[in-house]
C-alpha positions in Angstrom: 6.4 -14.0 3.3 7.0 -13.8 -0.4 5.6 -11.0 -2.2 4.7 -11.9 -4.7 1.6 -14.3 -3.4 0.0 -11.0 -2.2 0.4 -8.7 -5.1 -1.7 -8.9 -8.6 -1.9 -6.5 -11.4 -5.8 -6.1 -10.1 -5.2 -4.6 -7.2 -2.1 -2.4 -8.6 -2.5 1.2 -10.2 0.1 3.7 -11.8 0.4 7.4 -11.9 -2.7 8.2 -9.9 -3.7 11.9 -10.1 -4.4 12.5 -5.9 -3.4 15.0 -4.2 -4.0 14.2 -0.1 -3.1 11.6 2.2 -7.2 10.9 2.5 -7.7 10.6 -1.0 -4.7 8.0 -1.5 -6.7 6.0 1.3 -9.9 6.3 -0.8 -8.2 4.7 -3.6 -6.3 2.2 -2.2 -9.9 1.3 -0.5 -11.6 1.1 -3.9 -9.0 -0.9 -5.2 -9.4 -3.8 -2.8 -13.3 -3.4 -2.5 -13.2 -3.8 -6.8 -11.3 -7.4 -6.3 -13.4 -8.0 -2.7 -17.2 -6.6 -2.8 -17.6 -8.4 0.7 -15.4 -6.1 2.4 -17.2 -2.7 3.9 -15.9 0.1 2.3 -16.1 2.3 5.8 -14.2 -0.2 7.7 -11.3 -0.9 5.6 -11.0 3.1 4.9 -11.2 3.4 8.4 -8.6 0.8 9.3 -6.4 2.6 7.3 -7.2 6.5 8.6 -7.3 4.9 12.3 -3.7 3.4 11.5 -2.3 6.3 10.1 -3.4 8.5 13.3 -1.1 6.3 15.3 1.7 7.3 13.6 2.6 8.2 9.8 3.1 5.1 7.6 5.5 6.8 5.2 8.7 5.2 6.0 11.2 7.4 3.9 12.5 7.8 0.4 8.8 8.5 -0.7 7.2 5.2 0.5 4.6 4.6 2.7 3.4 1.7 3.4 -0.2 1.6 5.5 -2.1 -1.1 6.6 -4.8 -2.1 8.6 -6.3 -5.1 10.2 -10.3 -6.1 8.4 -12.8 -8.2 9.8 -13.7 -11.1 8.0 -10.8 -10.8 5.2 -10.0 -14.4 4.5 -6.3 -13.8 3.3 -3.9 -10.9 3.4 -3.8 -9.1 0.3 -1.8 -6.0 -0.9 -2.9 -2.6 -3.2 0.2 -0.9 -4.9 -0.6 2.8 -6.0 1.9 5.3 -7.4 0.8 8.8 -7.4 1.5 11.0 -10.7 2.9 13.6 -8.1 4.4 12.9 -4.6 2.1 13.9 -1.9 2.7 15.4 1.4 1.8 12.3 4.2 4.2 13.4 7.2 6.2 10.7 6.3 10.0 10.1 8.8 12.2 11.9 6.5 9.5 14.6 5.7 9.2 14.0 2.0 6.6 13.6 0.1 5.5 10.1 -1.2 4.5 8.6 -4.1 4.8 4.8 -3.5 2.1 3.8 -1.4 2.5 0.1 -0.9 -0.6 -0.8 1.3 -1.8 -4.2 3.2 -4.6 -5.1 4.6 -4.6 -8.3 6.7 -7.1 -10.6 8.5 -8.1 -9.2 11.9 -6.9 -11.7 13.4 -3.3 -12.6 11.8 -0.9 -10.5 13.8 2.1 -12.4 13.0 1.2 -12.5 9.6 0.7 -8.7 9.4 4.2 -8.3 11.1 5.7 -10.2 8.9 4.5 -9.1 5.9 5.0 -5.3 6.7 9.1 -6.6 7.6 9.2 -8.3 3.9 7.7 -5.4 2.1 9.6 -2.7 3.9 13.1 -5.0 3.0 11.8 -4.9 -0.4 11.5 -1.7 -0.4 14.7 -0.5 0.7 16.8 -1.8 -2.4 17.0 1.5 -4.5 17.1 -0.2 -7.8 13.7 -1.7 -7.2 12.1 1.8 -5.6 13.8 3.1 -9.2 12.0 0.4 -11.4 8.2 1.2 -9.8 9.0 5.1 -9.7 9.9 4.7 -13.5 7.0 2.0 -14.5 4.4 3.3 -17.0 2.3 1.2 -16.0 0.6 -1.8 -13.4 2.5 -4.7 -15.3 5.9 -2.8 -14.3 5.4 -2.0 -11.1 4.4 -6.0 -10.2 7.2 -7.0 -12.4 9.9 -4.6 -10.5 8.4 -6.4 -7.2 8.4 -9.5 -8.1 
C-alpha cells in the first residue's frame, strides 16, 4: 500500500477548530462526502462511531487513526485532519490527539483495509514526519510531509 495513491489535498484539512471525538468524526465525514456525494452521510459517520466503540483508534503520540468499512465505496480513500488543539479520544497512551488520519475502505476489502491501516500506522511512527504535519500551516504540508 503506498500512501500516497489514497491521500489528496481534497480530502485533507489543517488546524481544525473541534473540540470532541464526535465532532472530529463529523468532519472527517464531511470531508469524504464533499469529494463522494454518493456516499450516505449516516453510514460512513456511523462506521466510524460504531468503530471507535470497539476500541479507541488513537494509537499514541496524538494519532489516531479510525476507519470504517462503507457500502458501495468503489476504492479506499483516506481524510487527513489536524485539529488546532489536541482533543481528548481515550487514545493508548491517554493523550490527547491532534492527528487524525482516517480511512474508509470498501465493505468488502478486508485485506485491503488491513493493509492499509499497517502502512499508515508505519508511516506514522517516524517522528520527523509526525513533526512535519504537526508543524504544517496548511493541507499542501501535511500531504507533502506524507508523501
Amino acid at each position: 500500500m503506498i500512501i500516497s495513491d489514497i491521500i489528496s489535498l481534497d480530502r485533507t484539512q489543517c488546524s481544525v477548530e473541534c473540540y470532541s471525538k464526535k465532532r472530529i468524526f463529523e468532519v472527517i465525514t464531511e470531508i469524504a462526502l464533499k469529494q463522494n456525494p454518493r456516499l450516505n452521510q449516516d453510514e460512513v459517520l456511523s462506521s466510524l462511531i460504531n468503530r471507535e466503540k470497539l476500541g479507541s483508534t488513537g494509537i499514541g503520540n496524538g494519532i489516531a487513526i479510525p476507519h470504517g468499512r462503507i457500502k458501495g465505496l468503489e476504492h479506499i480513500m483516506a481524510v487527513i485532519v489536524t485539529s488546532d488543539e489536541p482533543i481528548e479520544f481515550d487514545a493508548i497512551d491517554g493523550k490527547p490527539v491532534d492527528i487524525f488520519f482516517a480511512i474508509l475502505v470498501p465493505n468488502d476489502e478486508a485485506d485491503t483495509h488491513l493493509k492499509a491501516l499497517a502502512g499508515i500506522a508505519r508511516k506514522l511512527s517516524d517522528k520527523e514526519i509526525v513533526k512535519a504535519i504537526r508543524s504544517a500551516e496548511n493541507k499542501k504540508e501535511i500531504v507533502a510531509a506524507l508523501a
